[in-house]
Structure formats: C-alpha cells, structure tokens
N, C-alpha and C positions, 0 to 999 in steps of 0.2 A: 455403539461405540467400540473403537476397535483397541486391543491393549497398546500403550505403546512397547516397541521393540527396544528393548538394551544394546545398549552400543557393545559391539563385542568385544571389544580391548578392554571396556572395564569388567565384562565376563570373565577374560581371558584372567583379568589378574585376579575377578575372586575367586578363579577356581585352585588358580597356584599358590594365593597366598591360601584359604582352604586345607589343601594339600601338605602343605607348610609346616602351618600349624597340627594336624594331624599326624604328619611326622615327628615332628619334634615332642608329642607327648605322647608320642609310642613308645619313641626311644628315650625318654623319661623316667617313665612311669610303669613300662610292661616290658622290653625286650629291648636288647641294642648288642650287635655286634661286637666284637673283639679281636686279636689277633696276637699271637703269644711273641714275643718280641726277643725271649731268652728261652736258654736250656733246663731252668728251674725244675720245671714239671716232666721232664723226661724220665722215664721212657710213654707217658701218657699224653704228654701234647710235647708237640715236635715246634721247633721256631717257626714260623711265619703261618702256625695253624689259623686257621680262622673258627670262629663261636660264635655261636649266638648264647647271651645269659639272659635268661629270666631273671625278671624281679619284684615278681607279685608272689611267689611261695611265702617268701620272709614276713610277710607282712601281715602271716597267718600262723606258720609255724617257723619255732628256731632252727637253726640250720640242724644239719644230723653227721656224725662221725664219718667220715670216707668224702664228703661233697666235697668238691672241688668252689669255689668260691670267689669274686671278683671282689676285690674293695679298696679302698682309697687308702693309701698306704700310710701309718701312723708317721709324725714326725720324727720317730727315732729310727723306724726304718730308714728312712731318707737322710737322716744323717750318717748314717755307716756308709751310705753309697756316695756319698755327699751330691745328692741332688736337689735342688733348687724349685723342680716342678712339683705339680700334685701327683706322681705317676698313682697308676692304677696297679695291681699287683694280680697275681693269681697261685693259689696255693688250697694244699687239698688241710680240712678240718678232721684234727688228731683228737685235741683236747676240747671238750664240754666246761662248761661252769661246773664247779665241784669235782671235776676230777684233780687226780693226785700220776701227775704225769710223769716219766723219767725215761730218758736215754742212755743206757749202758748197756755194754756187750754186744753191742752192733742191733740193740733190740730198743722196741719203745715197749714200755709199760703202760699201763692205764690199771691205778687202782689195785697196782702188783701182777696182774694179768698180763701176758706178752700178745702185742696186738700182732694179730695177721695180715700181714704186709706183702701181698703177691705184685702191687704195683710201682714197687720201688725203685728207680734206677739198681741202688746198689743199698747194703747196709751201712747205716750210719757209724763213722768212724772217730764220731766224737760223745761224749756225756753230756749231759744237760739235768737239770733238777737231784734229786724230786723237788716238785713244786705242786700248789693246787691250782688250778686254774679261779682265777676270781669269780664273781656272779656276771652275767653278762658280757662277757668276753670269752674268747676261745683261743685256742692254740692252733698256729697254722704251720702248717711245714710243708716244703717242695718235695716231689716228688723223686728230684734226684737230690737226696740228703745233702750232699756232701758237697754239691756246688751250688749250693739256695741260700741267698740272703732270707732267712723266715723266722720267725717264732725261737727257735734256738738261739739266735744273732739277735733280735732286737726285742722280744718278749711278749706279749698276749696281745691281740685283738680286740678293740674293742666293738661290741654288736653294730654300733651306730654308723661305722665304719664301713660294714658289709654293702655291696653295690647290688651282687644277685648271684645266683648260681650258673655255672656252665651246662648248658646240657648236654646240647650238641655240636659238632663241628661241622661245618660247610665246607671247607676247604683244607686239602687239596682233596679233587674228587675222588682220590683212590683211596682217604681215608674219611670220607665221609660217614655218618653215625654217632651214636650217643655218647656218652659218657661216664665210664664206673668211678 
C-alpha cells in the first residue's frame, strides 16, 4: 500500500500557521524587538534605535542596578503624559527594594552613597526623595535626567510591570552592540 499524499495547500498552511505560532511565543515568552521612540535614554539609546529585550533572565533573577529595562508603563505614568494607550516604556534601574534613594546636587544617592553615573546625558537639575524604594518595586530613571518622564515624575515600578531587559541593539548598523 502506498501512503497517501497531502494535498499541498493544506501543507502549505500547516507549515505557516506552524510558523505562526512559533513566532508568536518567541516573542512572548523569550525575546521581542523594540525600537526607542523618544530622547529619554540618551546619550545611550538614540530615537529610532532598535533592540532586541530578553525576557527569560527575570523569571530567574531580579533585575540588577544599571540595567536598562522594558515595561509596561504604570497608570500614573500615563497620566502625566496624558496617554490613553498601554505604551511600553524604557528606562535604566537606579533604585532596588530597600534602598534609600535621593537626588540632590546634580547627584543620585543610594543609601548616602553618590552613584557613578558615566552614562548620563547630563546631571540631574532637579531633587527627588529621600525615599525607600518599597519590596518588589524599583526606581527607574532615563538616562537623560532632565528630559525623562521616569521614576522622579511618577514614582516606583512595580516588578510585575517589568517586560525584559535590553541587551542589545540591531539598529542602526553603525551602532550595532550591547548594552551597559
């Protein structure tokens, strides 16, 4: 007996829906694209960069001081902007649960400590705190202080919030590479 042969159209569609599906719980579940849309993060990501973020570290370990971070932006962010959608955000992680954070003197504290900030746009020309950062939340702030809706403007992150980490950028090719 001979096998029969599949029609190839209905091949054709299980290969694409297949396909489909494998895509869609890539970019779920493990990795998904990005592209930076504002000046927030400058002088470290430039507008129309492109990213790829991971999103399987988190779900192992908490994020760590310096990461740069994607997440679904709280509702009070979105009210200062007054936007309407879920935008997605991107800002680098200052403050830890239990830290005791402050902005004065063009400096951030952590814990009375002045953090080493070589990736700043510029230094921050406003105050903030002290405050403690709560359990399970973090403090997020752009990397160009001073023109970032973040963390100073609308107040802590919460963990559940976080989408994934930026690693690295893909675009444009002449700045291709990772991420401090």
């Amino acid at each position: 007996m001979s096998e029969k042969q599949q029609n190839p159209w209905i091949e054709g569609l299980q290969t694409i829906g297949l396909s489909i599906v494998l895509a869609l719980g890539i970019r779920q579940f493990v990795a998904e694209a990005r592209f930076i849309p504002s000046g927030s993060m400058k002088p470290t990501l430039q507008i129309d960069d492109r990213l790829v973020v991971e999103k399987i570290s988190y779900r192992f370990n908490p994020p760590k001081r310096g990461d740069i971070i994607v997440f679904q932006a709280p509702q009070k962010a979105l009210d200062v902007v007054g936007s309407t959608t879920h935008d997605a955000y991107i800002k680098r992680v200052i403050g830890l649960p239990g830290d005791m954070v402050e902005v004065r003197d063009g400096k951030v504290f952590i814990n009375g400590e002045v953090l080493q900030e070589d990736y700043i746009q510029a230094p921050p020309t406003y105050s903030w705190g002290p405050e403690v950062v709560p359990a399970d939340e973090y403090l997020v702030l752009g990397d160009n202080r001073n023109s970032s809706s973040d963390g100073h403007v609308w107040g802590f992150l919460p963990r559940e919030s976080i989408i994934g980490r930026a690693v690295v950028r893909f675009w444009p090719p002449t700045r291709i590479g990772g991420l401090d």
